[in-house]
VOGU-3710 file (C-alpha; in Angstrom, 3 decimals, decimal comma):
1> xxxxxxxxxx> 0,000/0,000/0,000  1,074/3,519/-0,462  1,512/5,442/1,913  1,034/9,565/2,019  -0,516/12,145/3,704  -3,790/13,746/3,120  -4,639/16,821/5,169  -3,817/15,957/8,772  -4,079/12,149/8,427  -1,416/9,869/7,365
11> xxxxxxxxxx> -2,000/6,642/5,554  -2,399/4,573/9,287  -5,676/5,984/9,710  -7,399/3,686/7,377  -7,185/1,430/10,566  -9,848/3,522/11,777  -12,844/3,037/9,022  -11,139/-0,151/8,753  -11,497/-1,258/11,989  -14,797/0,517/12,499
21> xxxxxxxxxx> -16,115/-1,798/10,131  -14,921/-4,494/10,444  -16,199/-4,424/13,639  -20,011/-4,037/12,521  -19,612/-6,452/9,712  -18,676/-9,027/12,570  -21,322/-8,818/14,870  -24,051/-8,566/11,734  -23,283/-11,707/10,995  -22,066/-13,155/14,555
31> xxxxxxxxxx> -25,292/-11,191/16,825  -28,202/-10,304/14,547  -30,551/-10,643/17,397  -28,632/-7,185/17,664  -29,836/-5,193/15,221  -33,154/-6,925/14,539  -35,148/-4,318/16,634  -33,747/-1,436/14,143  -34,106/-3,829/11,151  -37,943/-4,291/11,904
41> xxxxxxxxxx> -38,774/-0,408/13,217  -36,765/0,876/9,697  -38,403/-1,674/7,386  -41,872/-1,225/8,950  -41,764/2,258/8,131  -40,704/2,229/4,641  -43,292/-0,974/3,616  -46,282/1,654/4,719  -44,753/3,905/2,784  -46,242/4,755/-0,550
51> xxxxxxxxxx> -43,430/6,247/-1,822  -41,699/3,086/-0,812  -44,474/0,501/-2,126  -44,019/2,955/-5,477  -43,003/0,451/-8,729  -40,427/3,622/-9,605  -38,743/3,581/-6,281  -35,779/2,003/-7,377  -34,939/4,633/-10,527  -35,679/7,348/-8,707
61> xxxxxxxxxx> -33,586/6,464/-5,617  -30,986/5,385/-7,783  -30,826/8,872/-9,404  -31,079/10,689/-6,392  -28,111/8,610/-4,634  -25,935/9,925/-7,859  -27,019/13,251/-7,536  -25,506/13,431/-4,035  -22,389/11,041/-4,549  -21,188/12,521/-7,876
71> xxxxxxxxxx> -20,977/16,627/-6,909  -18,919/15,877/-3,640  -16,644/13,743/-5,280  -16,502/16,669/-8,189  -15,847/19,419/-5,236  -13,431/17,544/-4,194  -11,759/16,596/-7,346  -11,936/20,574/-8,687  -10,353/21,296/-5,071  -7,207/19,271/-4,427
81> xxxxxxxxxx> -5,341/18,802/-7,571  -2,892/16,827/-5,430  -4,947/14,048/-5,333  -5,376/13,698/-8,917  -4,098/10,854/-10,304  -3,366/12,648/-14,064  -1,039/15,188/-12,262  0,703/12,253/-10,334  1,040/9,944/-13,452  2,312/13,249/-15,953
91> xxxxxxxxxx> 4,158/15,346/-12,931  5,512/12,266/-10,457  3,613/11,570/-6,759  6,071/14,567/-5,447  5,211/17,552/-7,879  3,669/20,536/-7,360  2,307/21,446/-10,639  -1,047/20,452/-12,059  -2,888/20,071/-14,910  -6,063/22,123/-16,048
101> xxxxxxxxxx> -9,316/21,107/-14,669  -10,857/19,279/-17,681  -14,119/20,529/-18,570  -17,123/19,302/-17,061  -20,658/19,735/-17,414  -23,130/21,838/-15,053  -26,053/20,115/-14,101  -28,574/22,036/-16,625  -26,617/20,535/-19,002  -26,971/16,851/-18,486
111> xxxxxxxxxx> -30,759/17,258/-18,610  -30,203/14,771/-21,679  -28,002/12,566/-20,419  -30,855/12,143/-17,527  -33,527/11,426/-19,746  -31,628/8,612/-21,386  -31,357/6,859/-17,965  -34,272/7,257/-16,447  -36,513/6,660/-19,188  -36,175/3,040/-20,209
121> xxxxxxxxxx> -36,504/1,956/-16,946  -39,194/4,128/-15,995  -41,031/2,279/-18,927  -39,804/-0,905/-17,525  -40,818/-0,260/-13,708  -44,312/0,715/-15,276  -45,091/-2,099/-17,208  -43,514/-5,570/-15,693  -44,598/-7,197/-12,203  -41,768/-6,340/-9,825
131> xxxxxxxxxx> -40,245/-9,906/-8,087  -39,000/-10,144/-5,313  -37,981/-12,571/-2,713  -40,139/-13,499/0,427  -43,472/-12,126/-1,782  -45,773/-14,595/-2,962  -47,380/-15,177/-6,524  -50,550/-14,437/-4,678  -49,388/-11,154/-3,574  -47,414/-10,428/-7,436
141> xxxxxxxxxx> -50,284/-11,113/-9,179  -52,422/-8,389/-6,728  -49,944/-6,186/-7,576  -50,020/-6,358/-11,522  -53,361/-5,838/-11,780  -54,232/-9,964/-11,981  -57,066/-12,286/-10,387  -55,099/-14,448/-7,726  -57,622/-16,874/-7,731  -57,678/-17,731/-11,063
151> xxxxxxxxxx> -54,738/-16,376/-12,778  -52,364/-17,424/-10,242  -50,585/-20,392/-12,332  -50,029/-18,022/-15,165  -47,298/-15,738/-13,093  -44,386/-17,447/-12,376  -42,652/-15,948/-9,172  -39,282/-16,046/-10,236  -37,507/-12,918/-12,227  -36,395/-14,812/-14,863
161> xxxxxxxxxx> -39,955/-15,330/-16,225  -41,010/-11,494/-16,441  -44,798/-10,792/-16,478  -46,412/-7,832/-18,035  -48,928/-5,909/-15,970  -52,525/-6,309/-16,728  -53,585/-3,031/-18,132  -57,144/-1,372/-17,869  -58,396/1,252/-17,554  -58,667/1,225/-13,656
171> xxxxxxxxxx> -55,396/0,232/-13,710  -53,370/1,518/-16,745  -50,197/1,028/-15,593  -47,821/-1,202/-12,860  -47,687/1,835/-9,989  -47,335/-0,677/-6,984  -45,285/-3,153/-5,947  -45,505/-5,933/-3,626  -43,257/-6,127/-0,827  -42,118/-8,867/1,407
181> xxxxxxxxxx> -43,819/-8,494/4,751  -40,940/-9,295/7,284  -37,253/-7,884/7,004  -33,846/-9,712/6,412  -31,467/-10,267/9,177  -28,158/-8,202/9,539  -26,675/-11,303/8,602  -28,966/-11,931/5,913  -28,238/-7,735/4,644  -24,386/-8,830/4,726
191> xxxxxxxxxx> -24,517/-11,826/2,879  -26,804/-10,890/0,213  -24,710/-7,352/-0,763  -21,651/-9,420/-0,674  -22,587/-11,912/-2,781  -24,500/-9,414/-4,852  -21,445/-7,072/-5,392  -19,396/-10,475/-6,283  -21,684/-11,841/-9,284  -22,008/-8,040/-10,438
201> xxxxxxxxxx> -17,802/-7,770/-10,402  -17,836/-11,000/-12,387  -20,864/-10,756/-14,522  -19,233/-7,220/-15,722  -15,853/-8,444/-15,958  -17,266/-10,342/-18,510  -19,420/-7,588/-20,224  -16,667/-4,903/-20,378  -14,564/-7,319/-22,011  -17,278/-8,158/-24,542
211> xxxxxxxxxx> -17,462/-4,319/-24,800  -13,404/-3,496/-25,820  -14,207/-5,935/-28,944  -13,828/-4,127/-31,834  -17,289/-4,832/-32,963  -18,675/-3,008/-30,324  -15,700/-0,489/-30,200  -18,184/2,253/-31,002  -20,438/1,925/-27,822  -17,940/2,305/-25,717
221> xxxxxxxxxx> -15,910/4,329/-26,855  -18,144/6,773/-25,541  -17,767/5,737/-22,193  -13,185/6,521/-22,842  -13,583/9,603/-25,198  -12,000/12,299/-22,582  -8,658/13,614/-22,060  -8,570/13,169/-18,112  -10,838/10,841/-16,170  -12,647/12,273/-13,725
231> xxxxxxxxxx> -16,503/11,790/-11,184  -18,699/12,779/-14,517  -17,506/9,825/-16,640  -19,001/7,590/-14,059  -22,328/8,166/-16,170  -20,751/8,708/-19,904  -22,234/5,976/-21,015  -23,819/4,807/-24,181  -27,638/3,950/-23,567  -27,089/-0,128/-24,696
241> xxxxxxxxxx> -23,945/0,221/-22,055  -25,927/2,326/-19,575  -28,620/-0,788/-19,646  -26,582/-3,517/-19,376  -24,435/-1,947/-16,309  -28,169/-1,669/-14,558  -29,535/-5,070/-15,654  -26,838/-6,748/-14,535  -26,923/-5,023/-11,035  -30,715/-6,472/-11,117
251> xxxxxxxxxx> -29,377/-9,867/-12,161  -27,255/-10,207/-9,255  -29,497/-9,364/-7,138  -32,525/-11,516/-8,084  -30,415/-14,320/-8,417  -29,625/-14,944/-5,036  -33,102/-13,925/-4,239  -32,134/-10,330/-2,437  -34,464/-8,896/0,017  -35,942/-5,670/-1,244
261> xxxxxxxxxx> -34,018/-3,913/1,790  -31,040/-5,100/0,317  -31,732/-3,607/-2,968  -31,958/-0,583/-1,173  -28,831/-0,706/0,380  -27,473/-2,469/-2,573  -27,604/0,912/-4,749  -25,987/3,193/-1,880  -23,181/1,045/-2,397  -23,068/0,197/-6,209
271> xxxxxxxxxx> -23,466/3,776/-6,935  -20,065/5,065/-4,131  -18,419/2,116/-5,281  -18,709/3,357/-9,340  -18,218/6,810/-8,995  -15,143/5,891/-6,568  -13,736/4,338/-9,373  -14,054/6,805/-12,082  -13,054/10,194/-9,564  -9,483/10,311/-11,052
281> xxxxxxxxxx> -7,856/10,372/-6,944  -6,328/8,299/-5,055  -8,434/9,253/-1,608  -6,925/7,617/1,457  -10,093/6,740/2,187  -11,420/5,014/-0,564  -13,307/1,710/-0,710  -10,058/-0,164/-1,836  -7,889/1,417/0,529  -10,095/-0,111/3,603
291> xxxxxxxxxx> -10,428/-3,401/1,807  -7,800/-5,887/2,364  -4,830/-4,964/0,360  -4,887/-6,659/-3,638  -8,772/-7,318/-3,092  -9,907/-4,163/-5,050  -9,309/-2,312/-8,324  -10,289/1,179/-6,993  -9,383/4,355/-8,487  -6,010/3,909/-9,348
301> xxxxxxxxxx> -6,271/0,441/-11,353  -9,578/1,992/-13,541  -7,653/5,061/-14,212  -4,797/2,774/-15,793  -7,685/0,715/-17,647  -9,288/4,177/-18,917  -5,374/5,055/-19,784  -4,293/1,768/-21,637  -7,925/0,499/-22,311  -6,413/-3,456/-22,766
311> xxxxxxxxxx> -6,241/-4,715/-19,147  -8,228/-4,217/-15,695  -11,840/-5,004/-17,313  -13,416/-5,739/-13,203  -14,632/-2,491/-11,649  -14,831/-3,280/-7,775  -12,232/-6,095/-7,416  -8,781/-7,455/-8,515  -9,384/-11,443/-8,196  -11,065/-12,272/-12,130
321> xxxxxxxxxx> -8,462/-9,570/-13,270  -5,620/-11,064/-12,034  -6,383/-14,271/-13,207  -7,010/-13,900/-16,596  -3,334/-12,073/-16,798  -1,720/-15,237/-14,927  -3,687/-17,217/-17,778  -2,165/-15,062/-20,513  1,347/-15,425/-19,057  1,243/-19,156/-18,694
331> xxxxxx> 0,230/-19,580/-21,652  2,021/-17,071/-23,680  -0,732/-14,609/-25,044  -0,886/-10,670/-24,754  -3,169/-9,264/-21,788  -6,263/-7,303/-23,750
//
């Protein structure tokens, strides 16, 4: 690990998150009993919510998670040049002299950029059953607008099988969704983001390889056309990219059967973890600084990949990474 300083802290204070965590990750999964009184009070109150209950909850929580992440990691970008890794990799670790800010949009002008996101799945939320885990066919098929009693058989409860909302004119489009009626464990919160975040690293290890063949140069090229990466590219993204990134994320989480808590959750920490990687500094605290050292990509190793564009396809962790370049060596071929 590198060590530095930053502000007042030097590099031993990761110990602190570090251990902080570490700490409440244990006794999640070691005393849930724990937490189970805040689990129930929190998740009572947001399943009698209807803004909760809402079938766009997701998008829209999504979006509003990114509007908050993404400006204080651009403040903070704009305001310490130091910890910009283009300066570091032009200038050396140990120089004084920086780089222009590149150019970056104000929000009025991403009004576009918005649109393209939240439309397609605002047409999706609006029109398909929502599935979750620990909610019955009984309770989907209330939800979409169906007879339970007699149409029952026709909705399959599992994601994979998606099932269009019954439209009429009472009910013109999929506004609700059906929620489970109890909440998950701590232990069953920890589990299900960590295997979550795990399929997700490896489903889009996978994808962003699939995405640096030159037949599908073009769509993502958008995603590396910029002189200096920086917070805004998090969400450069071609719309077929854009998709794929977020139906993935769903993937991994239906999958394993995710509580709809943990989807919750889930985005606070997909959406840190993405603009984390794409902020162009090397923060002492980020995610991959706290991790284990050699478990995570971070900042520094997406940078490189956004430099070189032919190795470090995994976005949150090093393990499928480093593999596939051990393959390559032993067997001779160029990494790309």
């Amino acid at each position: 690990m590198i060590a530095f300083t930053y502000g007042n802290l030097d590099s031993s204070s990761i110990w602190v998150p570090r251990s902080v965590i570490l700490l409440f990750l244990a006794s999640s999964i070691a005393a849930p009993d724990f937490y189970q009184p805040a689990l129930d009070f929190l998740y009572t109150s947001l399943r009698h919510s209807s803004v909760y209950a809402a079938s766009t909850f997701e998008t829209w929580w999504t979006v509003l998670i990114y509007a908050i992440v993404e400006p204080l990691y651009v403040y903070r970008f704009a305001r310490n040049p130091h910890l910009r890794l283009a300066n570091r990799h032009e200038n050396g670790s140990n120089s004084t002299s920086s780089k222009p800010i590149p150019k970056m949009q104000r929000p009025k002008n991403r009004i576009v950029e918005g649109l393209t996101y939240i439309i397609p799945l605002l047409l999706l939320d609006l029109t398909l059953i929502k599935k979750y885990g620990g909610v019955s066919t009984h309770e989907m098929a209330l939800s979409g607008n169906y007879d339970p009693t007699s149409l029952t058989k026709t909705i399959h409860g599992t994601f994979l099988a998606p099932t269009l909302h019954n439209f009429t004119l009472s009910s013109p489009l999929q506004a609700q969704r059906a929620l489970p009626t109890a909440p998950p464990t701590s232990r069953e919160l920890v589990f299900q983001l960590a295997a979550s975040l795990f399929i997700y690293d490896t489903l889009f290890f996978g994808f962003h390889h699939i995405l640096h063949h030159p037949f599908f140069a073009k769509v993502h090229s958008h995603h590396h056309n910029h002189q200096e990466i920086h917070p805004q590219i998090t969400n450069k993204l071609d719309i077929f990219e854009r998709l794929g990134l977020v139906l993935l994320a769903n993937f991994s989480l239906n999958i394993i059967g995710s509580h709809v808590l943990t989807r919750t959750v889930f985005v606070v920490l997909f959406v840190w973890m993405l603009v984390d990687i794409h902020s162009g500094m090397d923060l002492q605290w980020g995610y991959d600084k706290i991790l284990p050292e050699g478990w995570a990509s971070g900042s520094k190793r997406h940078s490189m990949h956004h430099r070189v564009g032919n190795k470090y396809y995994e976005p949150f962790f090093n393990w499928w990474d480093d593999a596939y370049e051990w393959v390559c060596k032993r067997e001779g071929k160029k990494v790309n």
